[in-house]
N, C-alpha and C positions, 0 to 999 in steps of 0.2 A: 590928448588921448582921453582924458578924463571927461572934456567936452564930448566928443566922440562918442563914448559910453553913456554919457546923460543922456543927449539926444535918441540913441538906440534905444535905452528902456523909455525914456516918453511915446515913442513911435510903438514901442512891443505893450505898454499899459490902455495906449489909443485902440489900436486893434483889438487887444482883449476886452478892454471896455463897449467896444465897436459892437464886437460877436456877441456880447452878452445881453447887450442891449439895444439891439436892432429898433431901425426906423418904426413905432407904431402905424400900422394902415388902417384906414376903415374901408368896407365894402358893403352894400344891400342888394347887388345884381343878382339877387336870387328869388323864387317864387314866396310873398308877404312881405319881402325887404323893402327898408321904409328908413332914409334918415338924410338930413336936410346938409347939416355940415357937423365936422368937429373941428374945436379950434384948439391951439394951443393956449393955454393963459399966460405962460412965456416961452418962445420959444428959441431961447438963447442956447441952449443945449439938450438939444430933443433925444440925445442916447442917455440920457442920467436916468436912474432907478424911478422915481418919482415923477408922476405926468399929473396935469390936471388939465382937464377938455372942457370946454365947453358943448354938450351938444345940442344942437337946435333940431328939432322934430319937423319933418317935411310937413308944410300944409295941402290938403286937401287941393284938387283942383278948383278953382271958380264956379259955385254952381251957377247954370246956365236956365235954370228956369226960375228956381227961388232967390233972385237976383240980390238980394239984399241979407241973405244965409249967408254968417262969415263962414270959413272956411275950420274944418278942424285939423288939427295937430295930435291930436292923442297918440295914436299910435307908432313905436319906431321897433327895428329888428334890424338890427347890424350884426357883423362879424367884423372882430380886433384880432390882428394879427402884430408877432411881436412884443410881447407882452408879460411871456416867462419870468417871472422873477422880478415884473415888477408891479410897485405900485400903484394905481391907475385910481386917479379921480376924475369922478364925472359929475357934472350940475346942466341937467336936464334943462331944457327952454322948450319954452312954447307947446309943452305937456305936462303931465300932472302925477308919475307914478308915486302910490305911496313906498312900494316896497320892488320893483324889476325882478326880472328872473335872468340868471346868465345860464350858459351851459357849454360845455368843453366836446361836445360830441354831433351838436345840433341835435338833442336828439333827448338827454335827461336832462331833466331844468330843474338848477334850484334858485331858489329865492336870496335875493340881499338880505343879511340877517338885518330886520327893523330895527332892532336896538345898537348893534353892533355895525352894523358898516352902512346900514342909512344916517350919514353924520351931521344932515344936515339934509331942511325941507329938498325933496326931489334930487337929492347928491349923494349916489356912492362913492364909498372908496373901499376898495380891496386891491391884495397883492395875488397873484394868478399863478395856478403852479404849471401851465402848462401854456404853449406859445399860442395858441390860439383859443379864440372865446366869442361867442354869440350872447347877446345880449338883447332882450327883448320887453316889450313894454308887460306884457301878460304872455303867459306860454302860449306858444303859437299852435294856430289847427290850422292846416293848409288845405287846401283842394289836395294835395298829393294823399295825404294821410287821410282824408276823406275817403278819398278814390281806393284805400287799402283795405280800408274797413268795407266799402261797396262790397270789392271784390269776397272778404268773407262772410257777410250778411246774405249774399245772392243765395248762399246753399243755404238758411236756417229755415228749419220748417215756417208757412206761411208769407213769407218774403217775398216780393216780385219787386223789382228796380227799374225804371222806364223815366224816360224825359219828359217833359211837359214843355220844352220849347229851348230853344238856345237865348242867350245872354246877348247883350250887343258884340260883343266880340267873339260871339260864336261857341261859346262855352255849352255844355248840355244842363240844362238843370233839372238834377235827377230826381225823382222820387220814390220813397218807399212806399209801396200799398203793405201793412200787415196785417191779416187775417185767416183764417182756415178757408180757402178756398173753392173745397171741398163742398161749405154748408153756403146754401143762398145767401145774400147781403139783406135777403127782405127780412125786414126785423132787427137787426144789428143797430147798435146805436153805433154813431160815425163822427170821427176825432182828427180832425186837422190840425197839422204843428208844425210851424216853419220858425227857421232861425237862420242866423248871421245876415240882416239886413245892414246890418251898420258890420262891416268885416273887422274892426278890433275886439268886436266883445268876442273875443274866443271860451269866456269862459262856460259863456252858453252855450259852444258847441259840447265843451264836456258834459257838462249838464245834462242837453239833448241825448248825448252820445248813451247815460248812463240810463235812460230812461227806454231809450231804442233797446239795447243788449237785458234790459230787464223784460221787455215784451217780446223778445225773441229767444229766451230762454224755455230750456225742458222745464220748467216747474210747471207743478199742476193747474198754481194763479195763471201765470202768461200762459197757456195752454187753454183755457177756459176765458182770458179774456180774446184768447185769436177764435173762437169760438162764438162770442155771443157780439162782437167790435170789430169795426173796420178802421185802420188807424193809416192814416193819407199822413205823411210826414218827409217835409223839403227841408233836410239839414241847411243848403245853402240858398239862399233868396238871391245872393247876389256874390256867385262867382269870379266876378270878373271884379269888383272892388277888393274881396282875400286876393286873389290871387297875385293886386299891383302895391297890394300894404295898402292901401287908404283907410283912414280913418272912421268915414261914416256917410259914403258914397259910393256910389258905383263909375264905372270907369272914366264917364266923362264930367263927377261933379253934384250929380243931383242924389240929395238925399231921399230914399225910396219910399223910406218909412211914410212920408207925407206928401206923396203923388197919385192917391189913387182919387181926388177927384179933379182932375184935373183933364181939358181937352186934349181928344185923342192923338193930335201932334205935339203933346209934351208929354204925354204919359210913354213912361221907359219899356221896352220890349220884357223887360222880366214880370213889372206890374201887370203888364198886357197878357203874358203868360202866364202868372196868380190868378187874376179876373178870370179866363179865358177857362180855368182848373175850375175854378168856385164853381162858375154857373154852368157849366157842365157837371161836374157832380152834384150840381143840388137842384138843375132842371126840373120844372113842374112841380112846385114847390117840396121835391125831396132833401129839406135843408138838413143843415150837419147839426150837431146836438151841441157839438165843442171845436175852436179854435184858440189854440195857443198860440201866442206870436213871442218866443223864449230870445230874448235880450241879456245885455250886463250894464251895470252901469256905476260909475264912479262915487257914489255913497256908498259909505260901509254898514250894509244891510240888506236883505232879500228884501224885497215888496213886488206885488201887483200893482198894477194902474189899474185900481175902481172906477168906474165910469158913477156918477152922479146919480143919483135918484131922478132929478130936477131938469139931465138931459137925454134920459134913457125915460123909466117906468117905475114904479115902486117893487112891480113884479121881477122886474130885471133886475133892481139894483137887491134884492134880496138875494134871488139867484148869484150874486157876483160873491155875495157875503156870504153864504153858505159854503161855495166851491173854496175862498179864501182860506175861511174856519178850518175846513177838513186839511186846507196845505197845510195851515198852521199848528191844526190841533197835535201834540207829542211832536214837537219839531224843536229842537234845541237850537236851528239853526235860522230860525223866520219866529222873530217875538209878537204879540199881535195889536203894538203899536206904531208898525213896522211901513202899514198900507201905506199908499199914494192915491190921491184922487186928482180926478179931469172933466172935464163935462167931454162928452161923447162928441166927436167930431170929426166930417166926411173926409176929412184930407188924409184918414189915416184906417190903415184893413177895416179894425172894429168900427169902425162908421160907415166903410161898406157893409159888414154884414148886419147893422144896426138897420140901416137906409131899404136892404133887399131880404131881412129875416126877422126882423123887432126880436121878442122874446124866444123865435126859435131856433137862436144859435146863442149859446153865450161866447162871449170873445173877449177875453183880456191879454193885456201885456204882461210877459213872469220875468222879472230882474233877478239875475243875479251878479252880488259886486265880484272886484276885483280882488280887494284885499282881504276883510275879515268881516264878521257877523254881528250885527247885533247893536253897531254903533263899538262896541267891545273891542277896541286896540289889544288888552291883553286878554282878549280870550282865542279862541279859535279863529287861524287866518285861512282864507282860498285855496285850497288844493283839488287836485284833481278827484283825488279818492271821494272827498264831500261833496265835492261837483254833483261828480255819479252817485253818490247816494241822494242827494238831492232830485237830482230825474225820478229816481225811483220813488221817492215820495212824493212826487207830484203825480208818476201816473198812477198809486195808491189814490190818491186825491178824487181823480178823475173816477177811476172805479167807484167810489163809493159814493161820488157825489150822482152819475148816470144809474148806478144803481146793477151794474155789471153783472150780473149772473158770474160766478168765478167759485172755486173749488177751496179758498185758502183765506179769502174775506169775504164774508158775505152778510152782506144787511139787510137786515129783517124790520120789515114796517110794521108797525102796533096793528095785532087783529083787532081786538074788543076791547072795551074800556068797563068793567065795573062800577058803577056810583063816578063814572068820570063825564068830566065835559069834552068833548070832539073838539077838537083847536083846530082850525085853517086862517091863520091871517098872516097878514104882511110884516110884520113889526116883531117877530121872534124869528132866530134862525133855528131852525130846523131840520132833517134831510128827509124825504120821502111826505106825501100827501099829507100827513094831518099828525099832530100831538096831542096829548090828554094830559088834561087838567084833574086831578082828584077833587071831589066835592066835603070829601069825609077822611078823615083817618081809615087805615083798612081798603082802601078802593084798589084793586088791581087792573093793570094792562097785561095781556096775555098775547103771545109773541107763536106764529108758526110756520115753519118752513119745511117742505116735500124734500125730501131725497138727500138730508143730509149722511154727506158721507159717515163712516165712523173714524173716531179721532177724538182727541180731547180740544176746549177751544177755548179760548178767553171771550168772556160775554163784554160787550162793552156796552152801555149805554149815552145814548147822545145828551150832554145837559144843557137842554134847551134856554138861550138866553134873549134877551131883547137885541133889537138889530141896532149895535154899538158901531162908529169908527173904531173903536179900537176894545176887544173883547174885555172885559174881569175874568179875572182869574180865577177859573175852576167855571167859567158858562162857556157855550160855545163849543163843546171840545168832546172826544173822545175822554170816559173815563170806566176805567176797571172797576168791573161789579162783580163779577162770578165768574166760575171755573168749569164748566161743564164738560161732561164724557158722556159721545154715542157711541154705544154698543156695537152695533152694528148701522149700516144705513137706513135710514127709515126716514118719520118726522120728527121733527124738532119741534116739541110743544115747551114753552118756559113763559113766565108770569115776573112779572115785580108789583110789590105792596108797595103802596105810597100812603103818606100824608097830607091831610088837608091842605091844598095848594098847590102840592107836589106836582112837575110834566112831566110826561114821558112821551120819548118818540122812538125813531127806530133803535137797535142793538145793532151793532158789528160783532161779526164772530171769528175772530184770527185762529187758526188752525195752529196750535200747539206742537203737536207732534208730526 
């Protein structure tokens, strides 16, 4: 009897143990789902509280034209099922996260805390309060979530949404035109920005995402730059690589980023469909002023890819340095020993537009990481909210570098120079035509602008420094000089005294109130 009753509670503690701690499953059959295998590390009793997996990251398919490109692994997006209550270790293979994102919703994502449950290089562990959990290499943007945002972009003033050609598998790849419709494009400067070529760097699309809803906003800035800018913008380059989870291909393998010089039967229907955009909009040489080609990438740091003096122009690589400066200048989140340089080369967009526009298109690559800023493990890590301020500051950038006509920043070129010398050369960065050298103590540059609104504004002036890899601190930059208040609308007349030696170039004026 006694036997009897042993046996029955073994069999009632099995079951309950059973129920509590069901079989863990893995699944990725979902749209950017992406994972190769998970193992047990023992799998002698797969319901006990504590798991440890190995998981291996899906590679990339074969590519088929750059035959000798291994394949990537970065990316994976799974759902664990079974999992309530318990402790689940993972040690990543064949990828690289410093920090993952899980999420119990698909839908809000939080980060593995880096100090606390990243325990080990590329290995969480955490206990899970709820039976099921996604888990993904960087928060995911999907074609789905794309296509939500479409769907409320279509009605914001300025917006028009239209294909420029389908993907290999038939995907539309969509584009936003944003501008005032209303006023001719003759005269507008015109700003091309494409991202997610490589489908994991999603944190570009945030980025991108924060930069679109900043130029399609009621303020008076985004109102004035849909106004005087036409802004051509293809969040996804390559739908069909998100949408199957790959790494940094599109769907049959070939990385895009570095096919556009390549013959016409290996060049991929979406590069055929970029090309096919470009030289229709920039027909008879009406080239574009700017293209952004917005990436992420696996250093812990913002940079641009500089293109070289040495394979561009002297003129061009100032131009790259100056639009830099302005990302960087008052940017706590891009230091400005941050850059990256490349020699300029045709296998890749900016050496198409280098090859068919030299100096009248500028075109770089904008990274942003994964994890945190600055090289700074404890300082500020990846989120979305910085993402999207970060757009916003880059299309700040662009404004002020084209020189944008706009209601809320506006930058004023030096009129006249006093006892100064006229500066045009290569070897200082600068923004706008020309800066002044004072000859004398007492020498003034005198600043004037038609039709400022009334408002109080911060004056800034640009401090003009030599053209560095990596800026000194306190040149190059945006820096506060005075506080000004217009009356009413009129001109803007204002003056700075300098000292022998002193430059001056243009002032920005940020709209206060």
């Amino acid at each position: 009897m006694k036997r009897t009753a042993s046996i029955f509670l073994t069999l009632t503690l099995i079951l309950i143990s059973t129920s509590l701690f069901s079989q863990v499953k893995f699944f990725s059959d979902f749209e950017c789902g992406r994972l190769g295998k998970a193992e047990l590390t023992d799998s002698s009793n797969i319901f006990r509280p504590n798991l440890e997996y190995l998981i291996t990251s899906a590679k990339d398919p074969d590519n088929p034209v750059d035959t000798l490109l291994e394949p990537s692994s970065r990316w994976f997006y799974f759902l664990m099922t079974g999992v309530k209550g318990r402790t689940i270790t993972m040690k990543f293979i064949d990828t690289d996260p410093w920090a993952p994102f899980y999420s119990y919703d698909n839908k809000e994502w939080i980060r593995f805390d880096p100090k606390t449950e990243m325990v080990a290089r590329f290995t969480a562990k955490k206990k899970y309060d709820r039976d099921s959990v996604w888990v993904a290499y960087c928060i995911p943007y999907t074609n789905a979530h794309l296509e939500e945002m479409m769907d409320e972009w279509q009605y914001r003033d300025g917006v028009k949404i239209y294909s420029i050609g389908k993907s290999y598998q038939g995907r539309d790849m969509k584009m936003l035109t944003i501008t005032n419709h209303m006023i001719p494009d003759k005269g507008k400067k015109r700003i091309y920005i494409h991202g997610r070529v490589h489908p994991s760097e999603t944190p570009t699309s945030w980025c991108l995402e924060g930069l679109i809803e900043e130029l399609i906003s009621s303020t008076p800035y985004a109102r004035s730059l849909r106004d005087n800018a036409v802004f051509y913008i293809l969040p996804f380059s390559n739908p069909d690589g998100v949408a199957l989870g790959h790494s940094r291909c599109d769907a049959i393998g070939v990385n895009m980023e570095i096919n556009y010089d390549r013959p016409d039967s290996l060049t991929r229907p979406e590069v055929k469909n970029i090309k096919n955009f470009v030289n229709t909009t920039t027909y008879g040489g009406n080239y574009l002023d700017m293209f952004l080609n917005f990436h992420s990438q696996i250093a812990h740091h913002m940079t641009y890819w500089v293109h070289t003096e040495e394979s561009t122009s002297p003129l061009y690589f100032k131009k790259e340095q100056t639009f830099t400066s302005l990302t960087i200048a008052d940017n706590p989140l891009f230091a400005s020993d941050m850059l990256s340089f490349s020699n300029m080369a045709p296998r890749y967009i900016e050496g198409y537009f280098w090859n068919n526009a030299k100096e009248n298109t500028l075109a770089l690559t904008h990274e942003t990481p994964y994890s945190y800023y600055n090289r700074d493990k404890d300082g500020e890590v990846v989120t979305i909210g910085n993402l999207k301020w970060m757009g916003k500051k880059t299309l700040w950038a662009v404004s002020d570098f084209l020189g944008i006509s706009n209601a809320e920043r506006i930058v004023v070129e030096p009129h006249k120079g006093s006892h100064c010398q006229k500066a045009e050369d290569l070897d200082h960065i600068y923004t706008g035509e020309c800066y002044y050298i004072a000859e004398k103590d007492g020498a003034r540059v005198s600043y004037k602008h038609k039709n400022l609104p009334a408002g109080t504004y911060g004056i800034y002036r640009w401090m003009v420094g030599e053209k560095h890899l990596a800026n000194p601190e306190g040149e190059n930059c945006w820096e506060k000089f005075a506080t000004y208040t217009q009356d009413s609308e009129g001109t803007f007349n204002f003056a700075i005294q300098l000292n022998e030696g002193q430059k001056a170039a243009s002032v920005l004026l940020i709209k206060e109130d």
